[in-house]
C-alpha positions in Angstrom: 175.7 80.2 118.1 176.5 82.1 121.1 174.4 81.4 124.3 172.8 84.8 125.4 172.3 83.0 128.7 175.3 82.6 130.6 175.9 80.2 133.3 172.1 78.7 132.9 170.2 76.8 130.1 168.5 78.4 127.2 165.6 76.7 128.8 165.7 78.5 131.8 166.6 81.3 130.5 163.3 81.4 128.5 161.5 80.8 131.6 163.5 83.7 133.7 162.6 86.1 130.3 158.8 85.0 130.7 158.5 85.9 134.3 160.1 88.8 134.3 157.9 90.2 131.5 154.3 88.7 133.8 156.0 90.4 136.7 156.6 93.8 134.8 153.0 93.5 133.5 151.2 92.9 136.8 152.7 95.9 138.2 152.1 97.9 134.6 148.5 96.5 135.4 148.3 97.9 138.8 149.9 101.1 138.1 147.3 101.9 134.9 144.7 100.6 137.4 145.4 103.1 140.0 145.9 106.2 137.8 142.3 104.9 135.8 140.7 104.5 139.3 141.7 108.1 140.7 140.7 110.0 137.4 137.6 108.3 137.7 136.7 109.0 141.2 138.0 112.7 141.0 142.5 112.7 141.3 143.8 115.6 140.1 142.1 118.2 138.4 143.3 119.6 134.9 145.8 122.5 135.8 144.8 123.9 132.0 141.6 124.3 129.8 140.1 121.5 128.7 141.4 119.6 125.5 144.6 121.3 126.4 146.9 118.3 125.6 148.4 115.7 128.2 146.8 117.4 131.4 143.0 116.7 129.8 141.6 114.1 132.0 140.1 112.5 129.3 143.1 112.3 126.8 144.9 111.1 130.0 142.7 107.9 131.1 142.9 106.7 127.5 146.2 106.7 127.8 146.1 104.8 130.8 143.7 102.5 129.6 145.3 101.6 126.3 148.4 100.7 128.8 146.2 98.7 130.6 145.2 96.4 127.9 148.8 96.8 126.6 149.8 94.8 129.9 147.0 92.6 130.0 148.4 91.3 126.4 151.9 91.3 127.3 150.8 89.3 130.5 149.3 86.9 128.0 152.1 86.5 125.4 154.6 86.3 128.5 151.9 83.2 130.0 152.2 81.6 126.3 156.4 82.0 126.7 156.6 80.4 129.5 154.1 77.4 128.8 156.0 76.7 125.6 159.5 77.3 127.2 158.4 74.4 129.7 156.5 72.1 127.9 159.4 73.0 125.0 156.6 73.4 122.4 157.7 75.2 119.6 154.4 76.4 118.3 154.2 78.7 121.3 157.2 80.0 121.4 157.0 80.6 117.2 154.1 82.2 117.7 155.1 84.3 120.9 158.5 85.4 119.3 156.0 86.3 115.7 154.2 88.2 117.5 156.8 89.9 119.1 158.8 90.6 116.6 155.5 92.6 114.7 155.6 94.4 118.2 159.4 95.4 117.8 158.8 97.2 114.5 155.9 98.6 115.7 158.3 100.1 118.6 161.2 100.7 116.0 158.2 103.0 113.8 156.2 104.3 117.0 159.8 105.6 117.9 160.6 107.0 114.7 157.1 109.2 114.6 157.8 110.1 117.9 161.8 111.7 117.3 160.8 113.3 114.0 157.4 115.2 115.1 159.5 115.9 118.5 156.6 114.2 120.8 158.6 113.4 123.7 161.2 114.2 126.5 164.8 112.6 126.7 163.8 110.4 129.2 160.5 109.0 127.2 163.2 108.4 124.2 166.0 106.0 126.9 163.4 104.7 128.5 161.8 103.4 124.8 165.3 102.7 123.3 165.9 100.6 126.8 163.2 98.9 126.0 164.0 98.1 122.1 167.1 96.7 123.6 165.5 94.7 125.4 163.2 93.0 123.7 166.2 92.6 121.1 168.1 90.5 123.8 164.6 88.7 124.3 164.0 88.0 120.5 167.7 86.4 120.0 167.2 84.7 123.4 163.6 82.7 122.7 165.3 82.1 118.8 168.3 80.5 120.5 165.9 78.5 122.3 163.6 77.3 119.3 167.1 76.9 117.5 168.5 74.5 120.4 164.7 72.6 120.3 164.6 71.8 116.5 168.2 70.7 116.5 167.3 68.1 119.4 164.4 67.2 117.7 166.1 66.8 114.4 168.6 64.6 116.7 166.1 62.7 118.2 164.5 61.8 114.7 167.7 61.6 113.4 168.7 58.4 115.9 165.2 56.7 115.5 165.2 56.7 111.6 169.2 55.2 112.0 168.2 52.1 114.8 164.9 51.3 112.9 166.5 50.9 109.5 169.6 49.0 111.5 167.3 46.4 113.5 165.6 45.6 109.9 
């Protein structure tokens, strides 16, 4: 298999991957906390009538607050990554890249719906396909990793079954 990190270990690699996804959720976190905390102590007022679509206060703030707890869980499967990417347990990275993946093709059908109802701008559609990509380059990178783990496991077993039955 082809290394998707180059120049460092899978390892690392994993690790780098798991920050960088608790660093983009902290300020996700933040940013869904400020917009939250300005609708509710009076930002902006609605430029239309009520119930008018995206510039309703209300329909805006659960938005925000569904990205809110969108972050917090991303901050919580990126937390899981990185604990299994150093400890190189396998059960949390299965389960992070599981999960994941469900995520991706929730994405892949989210995206769908929204091209064929025509519920976004251009720039909604790269910034959603940007981040398909990524989290394509994050699947095959955590898979390379569980990959590289079994295979030294499978070595390591491999070696102790061969000098137990050879000191017999």
């Amino acid at each position: 298999m082809i290394s998707p990190c180059c120049g460092s270990s899978l390892q690392q690699g994993t690790k780098f991957l798991a920050m960088f996804s608790m660093m983009l959720s902290v300020a996700g976190m933040g940013i869904s906390s400020i917009i939250l905390f300005s609708l509710l102590v009076g930002g902006p007022k609605s430029r239309g009538e009520p119930g008018e679509g995206e510039d309703d206060p209300t329909s805006i703030g659960i938005k925000y607050f569904i990205a809110l707890l969108t972050f917090i869980f991303n901050l919580f499967l990126a937390i899981l990554l990185f604990i299994g990417a150093e400890q190189k347990n396998l059960r949390l990275c299965y389960v992070w890249f599981k999960v994941t993946i469900f995520l991706f093709c929730l994405d892949l059908v989210l995206l769908g719906f929204s091209i064929y109802l025509d519920l976004a701008g251009i720039e909604d559609y790269v910034v959603n396909i940007s981040g398909i990509f990524y989290s394509l380059y994050e699947l095959w990178v955590v898979f390379a990793f569980t990959t590289e783990i079994k295979s030294q496991k499978e070595t390591i077993s491999g070696c102790h079954t061969i000098s137990t039955s050879m000191t017999v």
